[in-house]
N, C-alpha and C positions, 0 to 999 in steps of 0.2 A: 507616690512615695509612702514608703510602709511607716506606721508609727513604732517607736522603740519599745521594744519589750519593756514590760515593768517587774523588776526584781525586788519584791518587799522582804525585810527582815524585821519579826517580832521583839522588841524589846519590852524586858519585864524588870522588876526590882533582883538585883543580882543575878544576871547577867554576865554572863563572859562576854568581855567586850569583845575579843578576838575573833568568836565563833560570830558574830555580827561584821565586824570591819574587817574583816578575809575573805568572805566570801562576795560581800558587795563591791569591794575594791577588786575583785579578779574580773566581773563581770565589767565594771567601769573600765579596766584597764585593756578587756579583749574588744570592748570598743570603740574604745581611743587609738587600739593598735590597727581595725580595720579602716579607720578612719586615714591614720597616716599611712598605711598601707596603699591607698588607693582604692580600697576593695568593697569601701561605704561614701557614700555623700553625708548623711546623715547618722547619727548613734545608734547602737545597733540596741542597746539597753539606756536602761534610766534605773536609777536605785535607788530607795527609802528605805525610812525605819516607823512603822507604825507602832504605837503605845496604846494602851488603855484610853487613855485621855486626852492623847496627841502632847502630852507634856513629856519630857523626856527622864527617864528614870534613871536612878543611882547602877552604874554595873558593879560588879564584884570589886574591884579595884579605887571604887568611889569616886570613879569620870562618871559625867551624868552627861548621856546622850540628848541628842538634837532630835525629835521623830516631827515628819512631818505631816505624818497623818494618824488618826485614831482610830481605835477598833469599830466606833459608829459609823464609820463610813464603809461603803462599799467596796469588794473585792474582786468586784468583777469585770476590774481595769487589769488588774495583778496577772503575767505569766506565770511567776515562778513565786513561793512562798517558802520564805528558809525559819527552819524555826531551830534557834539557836539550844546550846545546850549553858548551862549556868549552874552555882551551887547549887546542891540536894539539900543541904541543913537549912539555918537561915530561915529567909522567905519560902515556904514552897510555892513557887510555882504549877509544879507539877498537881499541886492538889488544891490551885483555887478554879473555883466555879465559872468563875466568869471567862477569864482565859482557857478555860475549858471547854465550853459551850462556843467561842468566837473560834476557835481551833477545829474543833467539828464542823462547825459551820461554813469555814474558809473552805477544808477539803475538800468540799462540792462546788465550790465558786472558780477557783482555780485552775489551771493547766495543769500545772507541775507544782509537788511540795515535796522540801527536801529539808534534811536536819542537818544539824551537827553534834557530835561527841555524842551530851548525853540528851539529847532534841530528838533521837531516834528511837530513847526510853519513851519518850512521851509522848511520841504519836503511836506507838506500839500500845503502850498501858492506855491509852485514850481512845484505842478501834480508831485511829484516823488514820492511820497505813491502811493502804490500800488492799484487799483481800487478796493472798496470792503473792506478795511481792515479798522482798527479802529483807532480812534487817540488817544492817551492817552497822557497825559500830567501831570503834578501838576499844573498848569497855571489857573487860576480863569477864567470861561467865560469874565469875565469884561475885566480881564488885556490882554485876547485873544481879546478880542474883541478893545482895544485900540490901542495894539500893532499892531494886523493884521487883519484889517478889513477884510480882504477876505476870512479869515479862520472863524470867526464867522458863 
């Protein structure tokens, strides 16, 4: 019996909650769907939210998430790592060290890492995309080019 993929998502201080609970609720729900399909005995995924601290942080909207595990732990359980996009102003994210150095780091532990919105500014501006692969976004060259100059 195969064990369930594991689908982590990063959550940070502001946070789009959506770009977190969309994408882990799709994988949860194509599980559940093979499940009553017939076509699993067992889940075909499992999903978390890892933090800094394993404590759950404030999102943009000021829900504060549930993570059940933290960045000191290992990632070399994780299939797929989604790294959310969230405000630019604010908190940066984008420019703290430590979730920057655990971001680098994850992309070698990993299978598959994937963003959302503006999560694809930041693996870009961070060298943690992959050499050779594409960046897709919805982000207007402009508002890329405001936001990250370095990604332009």
């Amino acid at each position: 019996m195969a064990e369930p993929r594991l689908i982590a998502a990063l959550a940070y201080p502001d946070v789009q909650l959506l770009d977190i609970t969309g994408p882990l609720e799709a994988f949860n729900l194509a599980s559940q769907q093979l499940l009553d399909d017939g076509l699993a005995r067992e889940p075909a995924y499992r999903v978390l939210v890892i933090a800094r601290d394993g404590q759950g942080p404030r999102s943009m909207s000021g829900l504060r998430l549930e993570a059940q595990r933290s960045m000191a732990e290992p990632v070399s359980d994780i299939d797929t790592l989604i790294i959310p996009g969230g405000r630019t102003g604010g908190y940066r994210f984008y420019e703290d060290a430590d979730h920057i150095a655990w971001v680098q780091a994850a992309a070698g532990g990993v299978r598959r890492m994937c963003s959302v919105c503006s999560g694809a500014l930041f693996l870009r501006r961070r060298d943690c995309w992959r050499a050779g692969a594409p960046l897709r976004t919805g982000w207007t060259p402009r508002n890329c080019a405001t936001a990250f100059p370095a990604c332009a």
